[in-house]
N, C-alpha and C positions, 0 to 999 in steps of 0.2 A: 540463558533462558530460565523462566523460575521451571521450577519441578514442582508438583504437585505431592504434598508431603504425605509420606504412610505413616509417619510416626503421630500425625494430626489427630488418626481414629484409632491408632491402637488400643485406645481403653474401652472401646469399643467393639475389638477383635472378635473378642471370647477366645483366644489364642489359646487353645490347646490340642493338644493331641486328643484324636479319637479313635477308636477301636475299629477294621475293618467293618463292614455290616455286612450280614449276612440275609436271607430269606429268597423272596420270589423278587423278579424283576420289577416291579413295581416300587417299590419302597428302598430299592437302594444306594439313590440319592441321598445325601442330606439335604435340609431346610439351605436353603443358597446362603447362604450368612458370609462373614467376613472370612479370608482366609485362614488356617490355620497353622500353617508352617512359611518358611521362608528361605531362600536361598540368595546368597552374595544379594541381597537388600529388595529379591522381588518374592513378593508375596505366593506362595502356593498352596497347590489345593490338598487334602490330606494323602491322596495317595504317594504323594511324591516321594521319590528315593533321590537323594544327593550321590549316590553308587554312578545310575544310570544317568544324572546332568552333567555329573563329572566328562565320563567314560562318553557321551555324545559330543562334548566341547572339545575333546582331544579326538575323537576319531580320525582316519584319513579317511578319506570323501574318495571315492571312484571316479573314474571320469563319465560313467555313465548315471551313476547318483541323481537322484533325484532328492531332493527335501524340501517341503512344502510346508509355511510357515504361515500362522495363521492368529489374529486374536480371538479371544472366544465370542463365543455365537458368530461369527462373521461368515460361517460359511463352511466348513471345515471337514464338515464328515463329506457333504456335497461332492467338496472338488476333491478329496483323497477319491472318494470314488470314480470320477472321470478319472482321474492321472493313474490310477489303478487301470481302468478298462485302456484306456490309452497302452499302458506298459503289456498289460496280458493277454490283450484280445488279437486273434489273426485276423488278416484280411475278410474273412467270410461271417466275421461276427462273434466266432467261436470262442469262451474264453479259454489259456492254458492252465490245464490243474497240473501246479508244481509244488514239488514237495518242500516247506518250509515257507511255503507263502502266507505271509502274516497278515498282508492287508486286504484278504478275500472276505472279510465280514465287516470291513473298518480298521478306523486308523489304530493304531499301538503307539503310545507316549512313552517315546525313549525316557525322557524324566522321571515314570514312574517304575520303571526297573528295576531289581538288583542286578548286580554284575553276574549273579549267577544262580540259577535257581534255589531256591533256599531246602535243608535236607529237611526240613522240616514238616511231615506226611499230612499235617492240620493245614498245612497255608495254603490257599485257595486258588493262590495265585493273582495278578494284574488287576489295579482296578477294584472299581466298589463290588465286593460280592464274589472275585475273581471271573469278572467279567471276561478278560481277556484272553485266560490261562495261565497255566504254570511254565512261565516262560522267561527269560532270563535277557540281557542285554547280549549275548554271546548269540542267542537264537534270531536276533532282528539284526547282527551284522550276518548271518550266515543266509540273509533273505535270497531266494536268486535273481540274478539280474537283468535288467537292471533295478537294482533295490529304489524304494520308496519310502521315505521317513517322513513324517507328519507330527508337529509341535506347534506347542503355543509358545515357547521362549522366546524372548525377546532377543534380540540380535546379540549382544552382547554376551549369550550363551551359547549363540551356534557354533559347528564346527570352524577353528580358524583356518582347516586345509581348503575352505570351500574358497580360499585366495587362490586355491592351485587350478581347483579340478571340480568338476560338476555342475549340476543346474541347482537353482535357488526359486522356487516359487511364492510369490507371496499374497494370502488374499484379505484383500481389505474391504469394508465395508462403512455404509455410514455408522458414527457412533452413536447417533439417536435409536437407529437399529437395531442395535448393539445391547444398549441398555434395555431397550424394551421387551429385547426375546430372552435377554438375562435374570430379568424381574420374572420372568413367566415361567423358566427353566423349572421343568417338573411341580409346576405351584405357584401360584405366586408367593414371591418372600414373607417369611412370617413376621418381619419387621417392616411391611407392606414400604410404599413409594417413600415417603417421607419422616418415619421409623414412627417407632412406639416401644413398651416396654421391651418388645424383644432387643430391640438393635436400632441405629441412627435410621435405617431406610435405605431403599436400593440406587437413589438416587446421590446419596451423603458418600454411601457406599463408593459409587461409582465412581464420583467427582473426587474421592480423595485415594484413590488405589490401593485400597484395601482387600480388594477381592482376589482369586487366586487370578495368576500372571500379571496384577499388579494395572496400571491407568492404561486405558487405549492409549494416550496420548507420548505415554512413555515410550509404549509399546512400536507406534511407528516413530517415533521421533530415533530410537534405538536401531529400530530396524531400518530404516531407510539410509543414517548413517553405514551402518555394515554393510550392505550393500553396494552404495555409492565408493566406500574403501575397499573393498573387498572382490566384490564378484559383480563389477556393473553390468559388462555384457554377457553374463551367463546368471542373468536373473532376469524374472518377470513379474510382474503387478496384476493379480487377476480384480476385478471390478466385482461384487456380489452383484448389482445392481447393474452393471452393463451386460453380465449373465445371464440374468433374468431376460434381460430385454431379447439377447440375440445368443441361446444357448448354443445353438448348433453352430457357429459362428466362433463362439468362446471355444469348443473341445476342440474344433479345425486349427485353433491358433495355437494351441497349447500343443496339440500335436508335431505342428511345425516346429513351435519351440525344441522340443525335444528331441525333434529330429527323428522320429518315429513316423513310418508312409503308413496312412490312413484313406482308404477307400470312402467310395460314399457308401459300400455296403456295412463297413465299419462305423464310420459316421452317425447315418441310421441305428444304427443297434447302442450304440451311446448313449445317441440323443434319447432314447426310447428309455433306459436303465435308468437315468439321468435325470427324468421331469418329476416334477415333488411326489407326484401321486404315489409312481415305484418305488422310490427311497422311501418314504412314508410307510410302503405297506409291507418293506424289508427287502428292498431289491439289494439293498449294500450288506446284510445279514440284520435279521430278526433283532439281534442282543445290542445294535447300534445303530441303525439308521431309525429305528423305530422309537427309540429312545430319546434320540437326540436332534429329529426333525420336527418343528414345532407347526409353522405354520410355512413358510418358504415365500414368502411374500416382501415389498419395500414399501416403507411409509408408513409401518403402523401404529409406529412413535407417535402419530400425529393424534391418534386414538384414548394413549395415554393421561391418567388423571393428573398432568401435570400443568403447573403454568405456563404461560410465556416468557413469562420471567427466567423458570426454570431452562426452559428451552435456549434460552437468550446466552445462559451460563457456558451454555457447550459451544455456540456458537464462537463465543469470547474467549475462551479458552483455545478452541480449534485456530482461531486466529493469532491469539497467541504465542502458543508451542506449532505448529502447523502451517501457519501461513505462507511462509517462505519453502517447506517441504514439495519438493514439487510432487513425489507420487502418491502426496494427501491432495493435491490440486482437483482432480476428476470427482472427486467426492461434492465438493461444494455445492451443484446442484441439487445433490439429496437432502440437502444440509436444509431445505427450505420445505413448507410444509406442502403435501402434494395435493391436489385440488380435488374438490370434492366427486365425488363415484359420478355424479348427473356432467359434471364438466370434465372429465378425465380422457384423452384420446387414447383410444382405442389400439391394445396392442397388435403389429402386426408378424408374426413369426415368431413371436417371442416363448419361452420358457413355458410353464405352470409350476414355479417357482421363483 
């Protein structure tokens, strides 16, 4: 199958290393541009530590483990927080406050780790700004159980123990989707859709895997293989988009999966933490859901200033690398443009996300 080339845009990267940033929440993103760093040939984002991708591809997996794998924008902060509320909440809705629980405000990207806190009294800690804290790979295996990991690595950097023991969650999403809330992430890109002096555009961007964690297409083509060798029947495929449609429906399944008893009184208080509104207004913590919840919606691609042509590109590609993928199959209806707001049926049950 061809591979879509990174080395295509690298003169186009601006590859370099940059300085943590520091200030107020607001501003401590960068401008979305090309990736800056890279590991074993996928592109990443600057926070990355090669310590903690190493140290997560050799872990041993628990048998109650969970690890929840995601591309970016597809969904991510969303379902870490179900499969959180799933893991921590009792029957009565309650969550448990336990001591070394990392994923009570959001996910933590093993990748961006060191092995161990650094002695260093200036560093900030995880993440832009030390969003996450001064926290170490040592601290997200000592999570209590059952632990919860959350990544965007591509399969071919998961842990290999996950052939023995644990669950594997995976959430997918359309790629038009994908791109569009990618382009908007904190601004739109300063080398807008189709580039300018900044940069080739978020689209050039996209189509050749440039950006950190490297092509959607890589992305499940990689992971659906791992999977399928690895761990077939202790993995699952969450749908962004069939979420949306039937949320309470999606946490009840995932519960099953995990094998975790879920009340409707439980159910209810999910659903409730769950819909865009709450995560939006920091029901997953202030420093990450707020951050990283854009609009929570499907089909906004279609809004985009792009062509059909362009559109047509993803299509051909998805069919491409994807066609024969079967847990890219369920996608293909999103894959088409959705009809306009005056002819649109009416959802019934569904999400506000």
């Amino acid at each position: 199958w061809r591979k879509l080339g990174f080395g295509a845009f690298q003169s186009c990267a601006a590859r370099r290393e940059v300085s943590p940033p520091s200030g107020p929440l607001e501003p401590l993103l960068p401008e979305p541009m090309a990736a800056p760093k890279s590991y074993e040939g996928v592109p990443m984002p600057q926070w990355h530590n090669p310590e903690g991708t190493k140290l997560f591809g050799e872990m041993e997996v628990e048998e109650d483990d969970v690890i929840m794998v995601s591309y970016v924008k597809a969904g991510t902060t969303w379902v870490n927080k179900i499969l959180h509320c799933i893991l921590r909440m009792d029957d009565e809705g309650n969550m448990r406050e336990l001591p070394g629980d990392l994923g009570g405000s959001g996910q933590v990207y093993p990748d961006w780790m060191h092995a161990k806190v650094p002695d260093d009294p200036e560093w900030t800690g995880i993440g832009p700004g030390g969003l996450f804290g001064r926290i170490g790979f040592a601290d997200l295996m000592a999570q209590p159980r059952p632990r919860l990991f959350s990544t965007h690595l591509p399969g071919k950097l998961l842990p290999k123990s996950l052939g023995k023991r644990g669950r594997l969650v995976y959430v997918l999403r359309n790629p038009k989707d994908c791109l569009n809330s990618l382009h908007y992430f904190r601004g739109a890109a300063k080398d807008d859709w189709l580039g300018n002096e900044h940069g080739p555009g978020s689209f050039a961007r996209y189509m050749t895997g440039v950006n950190a964690y490297g092509s959607f297409f890589d992305h499940v083509e990689s992971t659906a293989e791992f999977i399928d060798s690895t761990c077939p029947d202790r993995a699952i495929t969450v749908y962004y988009e069939e979420l949306l449609q039937d949320l309470r429906g999606g946490i009840a399944r995932l519960a099953e999966f995990l094998k975790v008893p879920a009340s409707q009184t439980k159910l209810d208080v999910i659903h409730k933490a769950t819909t865009f509104e709450s995560m939006s207004d920091g029901s997953a913590g202030k420093t990450v859901s707020q951050m990283l919840c854009r609009k929570g919606i499907c089909g906004d691609w279609a809004s985009a200033p792009l062509s059909e042509e362009h559109w047509a590109q993803i299509d051909k590609v998805f069919e491409e690398r994807l066609g024969n993928v079967k847990i890219a199959q369920p996608i293909r209806p999103w894959l088409k443009a959705p009809p306009p707001p005056e002819q649109a049926a009416p959802k019934e049950g569904g999400a506000n996300m």
